[in-house]
N, C-alpha and C positions, 0 to 999 in steps of 0.2 A: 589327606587330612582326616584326620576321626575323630566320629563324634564321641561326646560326650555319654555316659551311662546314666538311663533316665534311673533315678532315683527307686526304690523299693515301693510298692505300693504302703506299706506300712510307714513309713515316712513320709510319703506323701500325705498322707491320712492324718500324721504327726503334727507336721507344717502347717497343715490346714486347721485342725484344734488351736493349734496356737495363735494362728492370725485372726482367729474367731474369738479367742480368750482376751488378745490385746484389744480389741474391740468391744471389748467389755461384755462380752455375751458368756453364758454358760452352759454347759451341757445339761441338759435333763433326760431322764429315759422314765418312758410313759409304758404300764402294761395296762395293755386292754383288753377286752375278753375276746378269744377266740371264736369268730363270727361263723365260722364253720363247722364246729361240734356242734354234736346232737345235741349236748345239755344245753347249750346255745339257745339250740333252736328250738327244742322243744319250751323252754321259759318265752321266750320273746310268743312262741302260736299262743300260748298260755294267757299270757299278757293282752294280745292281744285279742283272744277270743271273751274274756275279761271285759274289756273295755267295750267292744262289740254287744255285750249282754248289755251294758250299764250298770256291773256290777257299783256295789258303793266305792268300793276302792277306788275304783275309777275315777269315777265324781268329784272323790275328794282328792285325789292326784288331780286332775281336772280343775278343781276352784283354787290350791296352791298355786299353779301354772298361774292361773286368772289374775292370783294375786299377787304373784312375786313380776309378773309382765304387764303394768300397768298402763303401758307407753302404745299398746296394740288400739287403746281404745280413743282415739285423739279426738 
């Protein structure tokens, strides 16, 4: 008796969009910055050294946060 030939990966892959589509879901594709380049990382030390002084930018990044997250202060 012989089996069956499992399906192509790409078909499967197919299948699976599909039953995820009838399900009323949809695909989104999200770019995010690359967390491991230099420019990366040198903005984020930047950022954060920034924040570390008290720069004003800071602060007022700081009191947005404060304000747009109201729910922290119950």
């Amino acid at each position: 008796m012989t089996r069956p030939r499992p399906k192509p990966a790409n078909r499967r892959m197919q299948d699976y969009r599909d039953r995820l589509r009838r399900a009323g879901l949809r695909p989104v594709q999200l770019w995010l910055p690359d967390t491991s380049s230099t420019t990366f990382m040198r903005k984020a030390r930047a950022q954060a050294r920034a924040i570390a002084r008290g720069d004003r930018a800071g602060e007022e990044l700081q009191d947005f946060i404060d304000a747009a997250t109201p729910w922290t202060e119950a």
